[in-house]
Structures are given as C-alpha cells and as structure tokens.
C-alpha positions as CSV (number, residue, x, y, z in Angstrom):
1,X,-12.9,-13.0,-1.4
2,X,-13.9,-13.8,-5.1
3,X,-10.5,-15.0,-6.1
4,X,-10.6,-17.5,-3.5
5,X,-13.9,-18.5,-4.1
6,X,-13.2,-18.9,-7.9
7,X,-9.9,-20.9,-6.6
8,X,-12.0,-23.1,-3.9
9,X,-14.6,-23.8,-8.0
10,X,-11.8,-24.4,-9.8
11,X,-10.1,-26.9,-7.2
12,X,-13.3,-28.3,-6.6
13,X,-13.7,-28.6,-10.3
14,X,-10.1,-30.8,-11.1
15,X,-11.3,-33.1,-8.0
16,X,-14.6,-33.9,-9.6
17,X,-12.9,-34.6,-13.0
18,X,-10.3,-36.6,-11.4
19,X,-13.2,-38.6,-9.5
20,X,-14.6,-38.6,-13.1
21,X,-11.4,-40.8,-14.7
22,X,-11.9,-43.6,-11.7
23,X,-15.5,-44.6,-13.8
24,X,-14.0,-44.7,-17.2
25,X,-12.2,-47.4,-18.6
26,X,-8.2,-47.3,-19.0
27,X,-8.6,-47.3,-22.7
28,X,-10.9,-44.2,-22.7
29,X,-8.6,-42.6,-20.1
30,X,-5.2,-42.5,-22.4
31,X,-7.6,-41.4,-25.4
32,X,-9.0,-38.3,-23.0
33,X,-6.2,-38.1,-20.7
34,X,-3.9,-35.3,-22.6
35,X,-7.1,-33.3,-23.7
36,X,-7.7,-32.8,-19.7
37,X,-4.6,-32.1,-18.9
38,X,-4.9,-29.2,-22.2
39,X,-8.3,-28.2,-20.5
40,X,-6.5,-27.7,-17.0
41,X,-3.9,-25.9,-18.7
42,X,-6.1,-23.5,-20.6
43,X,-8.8,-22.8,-17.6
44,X,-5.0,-21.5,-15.7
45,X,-4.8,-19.6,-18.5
46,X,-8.3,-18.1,-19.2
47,X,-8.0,-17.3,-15.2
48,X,-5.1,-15.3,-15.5
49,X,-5.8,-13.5,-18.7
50,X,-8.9,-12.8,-16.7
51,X,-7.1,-10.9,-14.2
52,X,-4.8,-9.4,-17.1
53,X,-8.0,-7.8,-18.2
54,X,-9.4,-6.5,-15.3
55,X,-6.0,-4.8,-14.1
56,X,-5.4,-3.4,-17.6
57,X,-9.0,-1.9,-17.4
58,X,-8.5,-0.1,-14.1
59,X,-5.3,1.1,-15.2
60,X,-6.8,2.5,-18.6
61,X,-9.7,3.9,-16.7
62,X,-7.2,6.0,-14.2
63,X,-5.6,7.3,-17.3
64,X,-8.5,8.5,-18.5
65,X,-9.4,10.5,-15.7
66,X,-5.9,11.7,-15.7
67,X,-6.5,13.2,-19.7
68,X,-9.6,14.3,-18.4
69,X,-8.3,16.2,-15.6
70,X,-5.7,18.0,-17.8
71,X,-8.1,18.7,-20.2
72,X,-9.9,20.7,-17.4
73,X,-7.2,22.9,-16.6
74,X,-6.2,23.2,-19.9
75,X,-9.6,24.3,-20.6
76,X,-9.7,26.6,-17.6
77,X,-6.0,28.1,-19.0
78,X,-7.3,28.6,-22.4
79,X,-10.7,30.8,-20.8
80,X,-8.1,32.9,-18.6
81,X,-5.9,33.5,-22.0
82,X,-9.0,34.3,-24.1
83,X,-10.3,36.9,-21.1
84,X,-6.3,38.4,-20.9
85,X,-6.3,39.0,-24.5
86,X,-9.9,40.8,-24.9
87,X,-8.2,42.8,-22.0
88,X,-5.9,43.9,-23.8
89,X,-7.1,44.3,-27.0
90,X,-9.5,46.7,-25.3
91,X,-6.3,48.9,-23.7
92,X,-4.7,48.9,-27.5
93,X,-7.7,50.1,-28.8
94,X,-8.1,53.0,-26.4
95,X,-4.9,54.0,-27.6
C-alpha cells in the first residue's frame, strides 16, 4: 500500500514539474532541462536505495535473532557441561 502511494507522489510529482516547464521560457528550459532529468534520475535512485536499506535491515535483524538463538543453546550446553563435570568431580573425589 505505501509503495504505491509513494509511486502515485512521485508520478504526481514528474507531472507537476512537467506542467512546471510549459510557464518557463525555452531559453530557461535548455539551461534546467538536463538538471531535471539528473533530479528524476536520482529520486529513482534514492527510492530504490531506499528499499535496499530497508530489506538489508530486516535481513540483518533475522540474523541477529538467529546468533541470539544459538547463543541460547549454547549457553544452555555450556550449564549442562558445567553441572556433568561437578558430577563427576564429586564421583573422583569419593574415590
């Protein structure tokens, strides 16, 4: 719903600046012409980097609940070691 919305802005946004280079005069366009045709090109880009981000942040966030959970078990392993070996330190020692 929000990246059509944000499309629907950004449409909406080239129209007005076309509607924009009807007013000015034909020398004024070919002066400003190629800096809207850069500003087109980098609002694409800032879009998509955008999106770039927001993927590459859910991705990194998984990951991290993925170390976490290891580190859980691992944690959980390392107890269950500690509790074995106080076992049998105590069976040596009776010994």
């Amino acid at each position: 719903m929000s990246f059509i919305y944000n499309n629907m802005v950004i449409s909406e946004g080239i129209n007005n600046l076309d509607k924009l280079t009807y007013f000015l005069p034909a020398n004024i366009l070919d002066k400003i012409s190629g800096l809207i045709i850069i500003l087109k090109a980098l609002s694409i880009a800032a879009i998509f980097y955008i999106i770039y981000i927001i993927i590459r942040g859910i991705f990194s966030y998984r990951g991290m609940k993925r170390i976490e959970r290891i580190e859980e078990k691992a944690d959980t392993m390392i107890t269950k070691i500690n509790l074995a070996n106080k076992k049998i330190n105590k069976l040596l020692q009776k010994k």
